[in-house]
C-alpha positions as CSV (number, residue, x, y, z in Angstrom):
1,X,36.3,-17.8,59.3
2,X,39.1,-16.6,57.0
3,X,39.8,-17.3,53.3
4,X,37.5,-19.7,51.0
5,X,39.9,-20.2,47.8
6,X,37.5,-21.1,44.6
7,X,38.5,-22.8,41.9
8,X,36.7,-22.7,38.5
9,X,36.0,-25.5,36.1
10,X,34.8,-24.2,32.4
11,X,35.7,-20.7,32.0
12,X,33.0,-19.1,30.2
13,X,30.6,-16.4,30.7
14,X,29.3,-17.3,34.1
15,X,32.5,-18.1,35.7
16,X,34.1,-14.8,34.2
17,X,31.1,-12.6,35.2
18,X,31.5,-14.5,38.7
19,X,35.3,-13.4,39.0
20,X,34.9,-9.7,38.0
21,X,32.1,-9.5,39.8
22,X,33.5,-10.7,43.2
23,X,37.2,-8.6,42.3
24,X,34.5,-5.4,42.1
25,X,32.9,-5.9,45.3
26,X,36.0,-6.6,46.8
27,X,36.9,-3.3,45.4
28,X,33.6,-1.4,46.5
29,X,32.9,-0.4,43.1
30,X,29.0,-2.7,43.0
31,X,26.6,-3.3,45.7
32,X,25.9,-6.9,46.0
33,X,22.6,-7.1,44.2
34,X,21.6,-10.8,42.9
35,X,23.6,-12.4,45.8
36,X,20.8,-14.0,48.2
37,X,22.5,-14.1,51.1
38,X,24.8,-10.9,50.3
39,X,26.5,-9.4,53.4
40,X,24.8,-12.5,56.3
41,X,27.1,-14.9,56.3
42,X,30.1,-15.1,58.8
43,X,32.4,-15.4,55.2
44,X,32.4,-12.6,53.7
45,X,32.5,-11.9,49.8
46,X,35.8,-10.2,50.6
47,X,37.2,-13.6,51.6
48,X,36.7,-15.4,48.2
49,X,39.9,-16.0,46.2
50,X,40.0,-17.4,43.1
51,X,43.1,-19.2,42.9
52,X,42.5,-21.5,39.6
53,X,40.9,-22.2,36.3
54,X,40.1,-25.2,33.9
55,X,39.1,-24.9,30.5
56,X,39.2,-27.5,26.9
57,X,38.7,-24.1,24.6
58,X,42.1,-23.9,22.6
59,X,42.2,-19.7,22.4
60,X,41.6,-19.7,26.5
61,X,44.3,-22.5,27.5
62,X,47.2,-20.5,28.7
63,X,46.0,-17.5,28.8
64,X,44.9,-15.6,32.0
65,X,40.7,-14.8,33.5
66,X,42.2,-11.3,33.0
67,X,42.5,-11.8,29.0
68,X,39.9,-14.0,28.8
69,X,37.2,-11.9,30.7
70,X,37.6,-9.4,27.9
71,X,35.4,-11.7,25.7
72,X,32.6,-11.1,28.0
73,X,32.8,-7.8,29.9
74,X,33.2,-4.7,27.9
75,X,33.9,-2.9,31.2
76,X,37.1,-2.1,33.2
77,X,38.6,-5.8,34.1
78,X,40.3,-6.3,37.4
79,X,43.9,-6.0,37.6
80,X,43.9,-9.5,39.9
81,X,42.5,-11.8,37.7
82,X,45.8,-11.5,35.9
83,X,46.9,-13.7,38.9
84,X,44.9,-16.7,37.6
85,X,46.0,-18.6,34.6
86,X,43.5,-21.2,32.8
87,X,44.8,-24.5,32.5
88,X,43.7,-27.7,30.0
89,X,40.5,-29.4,31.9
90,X,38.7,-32.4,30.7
91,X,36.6,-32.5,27.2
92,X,35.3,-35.4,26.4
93,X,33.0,-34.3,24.3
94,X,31.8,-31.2,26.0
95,X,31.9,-29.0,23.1
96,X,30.6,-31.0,20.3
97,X,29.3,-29.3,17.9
98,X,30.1,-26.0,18.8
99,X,32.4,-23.3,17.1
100,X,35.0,-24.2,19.1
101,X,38.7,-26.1,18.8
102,X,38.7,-28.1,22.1
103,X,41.0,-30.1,23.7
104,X,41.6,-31.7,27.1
105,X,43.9,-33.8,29.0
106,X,42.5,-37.4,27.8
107,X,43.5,-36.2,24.3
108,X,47.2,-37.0,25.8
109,X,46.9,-39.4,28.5
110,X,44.2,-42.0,30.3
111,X,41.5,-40.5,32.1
112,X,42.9,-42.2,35.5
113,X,46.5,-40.6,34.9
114,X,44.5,-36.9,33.9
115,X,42.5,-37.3,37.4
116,X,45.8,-37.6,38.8
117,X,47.0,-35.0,37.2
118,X,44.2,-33.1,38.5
119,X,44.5,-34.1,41.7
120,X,48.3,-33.0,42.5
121,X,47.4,-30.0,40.7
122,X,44.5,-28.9,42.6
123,X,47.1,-30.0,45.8
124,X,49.0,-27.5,44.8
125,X,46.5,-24.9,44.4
126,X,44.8,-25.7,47.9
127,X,40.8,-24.9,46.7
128,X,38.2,-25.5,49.1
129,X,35.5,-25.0,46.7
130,X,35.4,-26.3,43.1
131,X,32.5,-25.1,40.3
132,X,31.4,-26.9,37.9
133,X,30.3,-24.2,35.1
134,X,30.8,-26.1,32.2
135,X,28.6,-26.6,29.2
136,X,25.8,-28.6,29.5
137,X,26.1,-32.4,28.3
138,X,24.2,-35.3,27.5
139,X,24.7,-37.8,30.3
140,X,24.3,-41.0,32.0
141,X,23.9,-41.0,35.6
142,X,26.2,-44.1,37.2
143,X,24.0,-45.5,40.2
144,X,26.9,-47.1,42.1
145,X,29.9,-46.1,43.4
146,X,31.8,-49.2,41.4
147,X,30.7,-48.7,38.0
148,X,31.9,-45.1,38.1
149,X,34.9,-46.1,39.2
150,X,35.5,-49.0,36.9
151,X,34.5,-46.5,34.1
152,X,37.4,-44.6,35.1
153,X,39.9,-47.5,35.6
154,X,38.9,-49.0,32.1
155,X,39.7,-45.4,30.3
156,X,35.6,-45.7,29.2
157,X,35.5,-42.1,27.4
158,X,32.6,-43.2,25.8
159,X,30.9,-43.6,29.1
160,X,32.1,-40.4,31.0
161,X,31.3,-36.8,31.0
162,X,33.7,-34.1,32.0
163,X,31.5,-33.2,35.3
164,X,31.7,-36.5,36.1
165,X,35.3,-37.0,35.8
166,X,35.6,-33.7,37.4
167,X,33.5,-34.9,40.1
168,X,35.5,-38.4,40.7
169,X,38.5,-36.0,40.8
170,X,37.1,-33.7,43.1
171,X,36.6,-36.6,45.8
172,X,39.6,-38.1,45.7
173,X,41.3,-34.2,46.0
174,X,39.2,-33.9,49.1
175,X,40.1,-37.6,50.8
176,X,43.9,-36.3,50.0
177,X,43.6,-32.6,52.2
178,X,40.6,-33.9,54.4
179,X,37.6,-31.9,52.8
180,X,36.8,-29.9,50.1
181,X,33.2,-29.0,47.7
182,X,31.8,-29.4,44.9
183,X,29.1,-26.8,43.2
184,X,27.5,-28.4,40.4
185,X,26.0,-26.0,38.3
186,X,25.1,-27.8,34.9
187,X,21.9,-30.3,35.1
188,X,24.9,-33.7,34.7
189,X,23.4,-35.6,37.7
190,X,26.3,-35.4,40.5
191,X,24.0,-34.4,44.1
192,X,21.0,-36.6,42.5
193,X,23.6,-40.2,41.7
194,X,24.1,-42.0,44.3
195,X,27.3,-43.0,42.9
196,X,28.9,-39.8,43.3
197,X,27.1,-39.1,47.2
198,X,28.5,-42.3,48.5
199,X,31.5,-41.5,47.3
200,X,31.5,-38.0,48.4
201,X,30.9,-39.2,51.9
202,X,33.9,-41.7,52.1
203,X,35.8,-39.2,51.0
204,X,34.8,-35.9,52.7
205,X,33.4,-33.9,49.7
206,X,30.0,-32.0,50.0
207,X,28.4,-31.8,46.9
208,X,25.5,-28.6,45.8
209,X,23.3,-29.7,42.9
210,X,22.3,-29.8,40.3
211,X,22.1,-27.1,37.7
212,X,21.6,-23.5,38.9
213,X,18.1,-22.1,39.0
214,X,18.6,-18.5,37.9
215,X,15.7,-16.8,35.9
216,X,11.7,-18.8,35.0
217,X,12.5,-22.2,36.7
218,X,12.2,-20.7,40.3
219,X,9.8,-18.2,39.6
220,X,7.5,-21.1,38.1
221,X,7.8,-22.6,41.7
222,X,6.6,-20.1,43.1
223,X,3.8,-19.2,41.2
224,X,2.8,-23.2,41.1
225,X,3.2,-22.4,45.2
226,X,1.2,-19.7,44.9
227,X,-1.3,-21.3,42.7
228,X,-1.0,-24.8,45.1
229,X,-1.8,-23.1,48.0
230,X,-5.4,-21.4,47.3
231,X,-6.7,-25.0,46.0
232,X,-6.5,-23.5,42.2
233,X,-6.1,-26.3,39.6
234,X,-3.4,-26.0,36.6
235,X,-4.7,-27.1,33.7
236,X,-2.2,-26.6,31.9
237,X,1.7,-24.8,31.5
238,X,4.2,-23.4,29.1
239,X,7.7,-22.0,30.1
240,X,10.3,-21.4,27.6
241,X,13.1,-19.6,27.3
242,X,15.8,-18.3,24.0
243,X,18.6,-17.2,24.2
244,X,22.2,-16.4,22.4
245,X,24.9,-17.6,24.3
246,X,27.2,-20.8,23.5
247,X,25.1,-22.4,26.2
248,X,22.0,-22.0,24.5
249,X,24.1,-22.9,21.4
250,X,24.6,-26.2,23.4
251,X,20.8,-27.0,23.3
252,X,20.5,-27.2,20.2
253,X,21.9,-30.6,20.5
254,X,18.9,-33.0,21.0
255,X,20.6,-34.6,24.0
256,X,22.0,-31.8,26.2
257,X,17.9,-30.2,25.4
258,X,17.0,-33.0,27.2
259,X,18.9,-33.2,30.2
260,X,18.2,-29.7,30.2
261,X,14.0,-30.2,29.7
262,X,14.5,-32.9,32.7
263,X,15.8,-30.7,35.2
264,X,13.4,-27.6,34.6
265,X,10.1,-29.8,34.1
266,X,10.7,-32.1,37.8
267,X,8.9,-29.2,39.9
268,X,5.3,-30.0,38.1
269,X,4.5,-32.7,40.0
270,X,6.6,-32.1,43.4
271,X,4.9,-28.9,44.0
272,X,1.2,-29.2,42.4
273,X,1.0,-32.7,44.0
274,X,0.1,-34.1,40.5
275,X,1.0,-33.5,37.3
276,X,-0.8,-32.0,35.0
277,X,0.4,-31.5,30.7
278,X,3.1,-28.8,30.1
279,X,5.5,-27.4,28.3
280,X,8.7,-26.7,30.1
281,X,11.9,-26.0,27.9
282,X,14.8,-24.7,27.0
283,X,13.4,-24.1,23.7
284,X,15.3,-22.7,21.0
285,X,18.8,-20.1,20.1
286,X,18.7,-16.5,18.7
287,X,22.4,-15.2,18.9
288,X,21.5,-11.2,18.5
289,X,19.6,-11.8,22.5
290,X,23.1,-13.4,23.1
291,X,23.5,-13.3,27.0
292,X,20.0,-12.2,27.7
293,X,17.6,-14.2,27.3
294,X,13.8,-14.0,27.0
295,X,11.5,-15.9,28.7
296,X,8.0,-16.6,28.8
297,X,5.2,-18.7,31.0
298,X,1.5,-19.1,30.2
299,X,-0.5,-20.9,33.1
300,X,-4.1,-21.6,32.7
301,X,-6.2,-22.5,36.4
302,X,-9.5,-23.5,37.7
303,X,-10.5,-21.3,40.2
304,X,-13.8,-20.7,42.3
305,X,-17.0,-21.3,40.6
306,X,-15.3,-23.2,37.6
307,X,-13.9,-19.9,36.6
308,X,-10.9,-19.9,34.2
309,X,-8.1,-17.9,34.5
310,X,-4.5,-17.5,32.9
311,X,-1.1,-15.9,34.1
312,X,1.2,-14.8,31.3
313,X,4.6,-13.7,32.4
314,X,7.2,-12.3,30.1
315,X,11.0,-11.1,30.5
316,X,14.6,-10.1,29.3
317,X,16.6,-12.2,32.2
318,X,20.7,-11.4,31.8
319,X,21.5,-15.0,32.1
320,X,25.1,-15.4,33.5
321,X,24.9,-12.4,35.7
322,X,22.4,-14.1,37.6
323,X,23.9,-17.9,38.6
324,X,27.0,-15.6,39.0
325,X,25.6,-14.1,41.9
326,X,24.6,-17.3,43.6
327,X,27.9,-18.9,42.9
328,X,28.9,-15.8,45.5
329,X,27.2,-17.8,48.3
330,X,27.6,-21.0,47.2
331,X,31.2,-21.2,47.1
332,X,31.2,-19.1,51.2
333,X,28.6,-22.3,51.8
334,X,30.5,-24.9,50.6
335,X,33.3,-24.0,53.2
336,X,30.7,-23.7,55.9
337,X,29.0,-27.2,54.7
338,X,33.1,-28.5,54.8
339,X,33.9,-27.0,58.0
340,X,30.3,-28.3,59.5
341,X,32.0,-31.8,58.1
342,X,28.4,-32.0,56.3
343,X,29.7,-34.5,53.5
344,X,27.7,-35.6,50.8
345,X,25.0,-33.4,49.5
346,X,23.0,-30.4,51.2
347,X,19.3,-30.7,50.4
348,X,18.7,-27.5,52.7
349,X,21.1,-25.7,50.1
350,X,20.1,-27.7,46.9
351,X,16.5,-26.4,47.7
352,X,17.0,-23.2,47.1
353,X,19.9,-22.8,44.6
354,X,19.3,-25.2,42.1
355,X,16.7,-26.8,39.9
356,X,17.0,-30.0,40.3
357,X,18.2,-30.4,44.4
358,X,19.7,-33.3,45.5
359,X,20.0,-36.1,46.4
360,X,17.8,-38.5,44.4
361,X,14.4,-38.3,45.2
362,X,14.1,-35.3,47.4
363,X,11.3,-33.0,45.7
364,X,11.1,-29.2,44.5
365,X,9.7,-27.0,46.8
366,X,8.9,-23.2,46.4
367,X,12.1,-20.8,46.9
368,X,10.0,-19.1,49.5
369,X,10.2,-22.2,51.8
370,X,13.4,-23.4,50.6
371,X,14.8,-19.8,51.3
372,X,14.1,-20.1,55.2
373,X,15.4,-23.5,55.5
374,X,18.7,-22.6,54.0
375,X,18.3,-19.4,56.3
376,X,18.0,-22.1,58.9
377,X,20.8,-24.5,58.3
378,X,23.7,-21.8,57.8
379,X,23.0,-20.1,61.4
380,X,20.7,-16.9,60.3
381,X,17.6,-15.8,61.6
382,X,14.2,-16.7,59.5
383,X,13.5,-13.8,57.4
384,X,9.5,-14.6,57.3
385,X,8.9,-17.5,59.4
């Protein structure tokens, strides 16, 4: 199916760990552990290029994924990534209250005139596939498709995230060259606002959403699954994690923490079929754990008999490591979802890879499930069904 060209928005830990990781497979230095649907796809990891970058931190601006991997990799850095230089995104407020000196394009110009900007830009670079690994914000989904864009035509900074500018951008790119993608990876509603799907549909985007489910958040489902399936009753759950990386910096805002907490807690009730009290947060930031992050669940059940029993699950999860790996498929399925002319959002994709699947109202459902319908909608045969 020939080359899918990636482009990058927020180039941090995840997005470098995605690019050396793909230039090392390409080089047959790694297996491809973490990546779901590794060598099954009629796209192969080979075929990924990364042929742009956008961040708003002022020491990456300029400079290439090459130099800036260095700050996360302590290995031997591809050669190729010297290929890609990281030009100014959008802030708007992204990295408040971090150590950080941020700027972005709206610093200079109107948001309207830095979407254009974007857009002939991102014309020039030809992506199929554009991820969204930025930091998490506090947000305000839109709705409809005509306040976003008045928000945009009235320069209403105050109103707009990055991802959603980014997103607004990203479907006007795709109405320009006739279909492109969006992977949403940060819990900013994009697949789950109707806003943004409508729009994606007039304009032939595809949109995967929102916010990758790496490490507890999918393992909770399945044990909820598990749980749900031999008629136990939860009584009650805790999930937390800590870590040390800017993102978990991030949450220690009040406001990203809870568009964080919304994203993680939404599988109670879609998989128990009720809800029941718990705990379920991104709780708190250590910096010596930095990438890896621990993790911890407590579950306490009714079973047969009255009889009361708990599940207590603990771990060290490398954090970017793992959505890297699924941003391996989900940029190869964003070009099949673009040349299946699938616009809009992807639930059979979104129920799998991410925490919070789109669109709106569509529920969590295990990752054991979820796994064969994705199997299902990109061509491959059931693994367990």
């Amino acid at each position: 199916m020939g080359v899918v060209r990636a482009l990058i928005l927020g180039q941090g830990f995840v997005a470098s760990i995605f690019a050396i990781g793909v230039e090392r497979i390409k080089r047959g230095e790694i297996d491809c552990y973490g990546v779901p649907l590794a060598n099954e796809l009629p796209i192969k990891i080979e075929d990924i290029e990364i042929v742009g970058s956008y961040d708003v931190d002022k020491s990456k601006i300029g400079k290439t994924i090459y130099e800036v991997a260095k700050n996360y990799w302590d290995g031997e850095i591809p050669e190729t990534l010297k290929n890609v230089t990281i030009r100014k995104g959008i802030h708007l407020r992204s990295l408040r209250n971090l150590p950080i000196e941020a700027e972005g394009l709206e610093d200079e110009m109107s948001l309207k005139e830095a979407v254009e900007k974007l857009v002939e830009e991102w014309k020039e670079l030809k992506p199929d596939v554009i991820v969204n690994t930025c930091t998490t914000e506090a947000f305000v989904p839109f709705g409809n498709k005509e306040e976003l864009i008045k928000a945009i035509e009235e320069n209403n900074k105050d109103r707009l995230t990055a991802t959603q500018v980014y997103a607004y951008a990203a479907a006007l790119y795709a109405k320009e060259v006739g279909g492109a993608a969006f992977v949403n990876t940060i819990p900013t509603l994009i697949a789950n606002d109707p806003a943004f799907v409508e729009l994606a549909k007039e304009c032939d985007l595809v949109i995967f959403g929102d916010d990758g489910a790496t490490g507890a958040t999918p393992l909770t489902a399945d044990v909820l699954a598990h749980l749900a399936q031999r008629n136990r009753y939860v009584k009650d759950i805790a999930q937390f994690n800590i870590g040390g990386n800017n993102d978990f910096l991030a949450l220690t805002d009040k406001e990203r923490n809870k568009s964080k907490e919304y994203t993680k807690s939404s599988i109670v009730k879609d998989i128990l079929g009720y809800d029941t009290p718990h705990y379920i947060k991104p709780t708190g930031y250590l910096e010596p754990l930095g990438d890896k992050k621990f993790i911890s669940m407590h579950m306490e059940y009714i079973s047969f008999n009255g009889a009361v029993d708990e599940l207590i699950i603990n771990g060290r999860i490398n954090d970017s490591p793992a959505l890297a790996g699924l941003l391996v498929d989900l940029v190869r399925l964003g070009k099949i979802a673009i040349d299946k002319k699938e616009f809009g959002t992807v639930y059979p994709v979104n129920a799998f890879y991410m925490k919070n699947p789109g669109p709106k109202d569509m529920p969590n459902i295990p990752r054991t499930i979820a796994y064969e319908k994705l199997r299902m909608w990109a061509g491959l045969k059931p693994r367990w069904l």
